[in-house]
C-alpha positions, 0 to 999 in steps of 0.5 A: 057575433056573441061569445057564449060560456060554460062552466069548465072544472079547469080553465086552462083545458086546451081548446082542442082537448076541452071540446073533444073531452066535452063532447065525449061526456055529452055522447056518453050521456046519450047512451053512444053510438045507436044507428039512430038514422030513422029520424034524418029525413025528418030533420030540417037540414034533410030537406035542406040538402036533400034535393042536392043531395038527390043530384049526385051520383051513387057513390058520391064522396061525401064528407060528415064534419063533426059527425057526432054519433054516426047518425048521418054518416051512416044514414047516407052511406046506407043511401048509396054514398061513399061517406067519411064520418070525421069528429074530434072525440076518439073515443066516440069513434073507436065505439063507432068502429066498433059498433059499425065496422062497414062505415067509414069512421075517422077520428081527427080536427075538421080544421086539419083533416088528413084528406087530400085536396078536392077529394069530396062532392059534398061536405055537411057539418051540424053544429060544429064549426062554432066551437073553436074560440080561434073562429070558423075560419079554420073549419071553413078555409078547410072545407074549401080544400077538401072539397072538388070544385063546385061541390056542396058545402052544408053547415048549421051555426047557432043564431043570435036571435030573439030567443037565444037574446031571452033565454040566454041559454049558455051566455055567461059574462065573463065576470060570472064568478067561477071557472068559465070557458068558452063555448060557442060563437052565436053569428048574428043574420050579416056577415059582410063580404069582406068578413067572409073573404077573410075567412076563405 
């Protein structure tokens, strides 16, 4: 696993208010919550989860961690399913209560969720559980509760890979002179079994 950085205006931002304050102004540059969910079944995490998905019976719980914008929960919840959307930012969630009152939309830490004990059938998360410097291990110790036994879980992490290698997109050292933070944790393709124990 690789540490990646951005610049940050005040290095000592609380994590959990440095991401939610970071993805607001990303969400806001994006123009807000627009229902865009005509694009989900072309995304590779659709086809992914897609023939899961297609199991479970109408009305399903399904639990959208990290849900951004709105654009899955609301595609899945249009598709039959009794769906949760969870994200940090309140803002983004008041526009989405705002803009889509008929879906479920909850502002809240996917690392501690007020949702009880094994109350979804799945649990998907698209580039979330990476941004907390603490590790994943709260992000997954967390789906494993809330999920009912052999439920599904479906999450997206960055990987270390050739390109990223090249590219360095967002991999500053440390040393870099300036107010850095961290950003995202890239994992590399071998997590051992002992590693992921631990997490659990």
């Amino acid at each position: 696993m690789r540490k990646d950085y951005i610049a940050a205006t005040e290095p000592t931002d609380h994590e959990t208010e440095f991401v939610e304050k970071y993805w607001t102004d990303v969400w806001k540059r994006e123009g807000g919550p627009q229902g865009h969910i005509d694009r989900i079944p072309r995304k590779e995490e659709y086809r992914a989860m897609a023939p899961y998905m297609e199991k479970l019976p109408s009305g399903a719980r399904v639990l959208d961690g990290g849900c951004g914008l709105g654009d899955w929960t609301l595609f899945f919840a249009r598709q039959g399913f009794s769906v949760a959307g969870l994200d940090l930012s309140r803002q983004t969630v008041k526009q989405l209560h705002m803009r889509f009152p008929e879906a479920e939309f909850v502002d809240g830490d996917i690392r501690h969720t007020s949702f009880p004990d094994a109350s979804f059938d799945a649990y998907f998360s698209w580039g979330v559980f990476e941004h907390f410097e603490t590790g994943l291990q709260g992000c997954i110790k967390e789906a494993f509760r809330v999920l009912k036994p052999g439920g599904h879980l479906f999450i997206s992490v960055p990987f270390d890979n050739l390109r990223h290698a090249i590219l360095g997109t967002f991999a500053r050292p440390r040393t870099e002179v300036g107010n850095l933070r961290f950003y995202q944790w890239r994992l590399s393709r071998r997590v051992d079994a002992g590693t992921f124990n631990r997490w659990l």
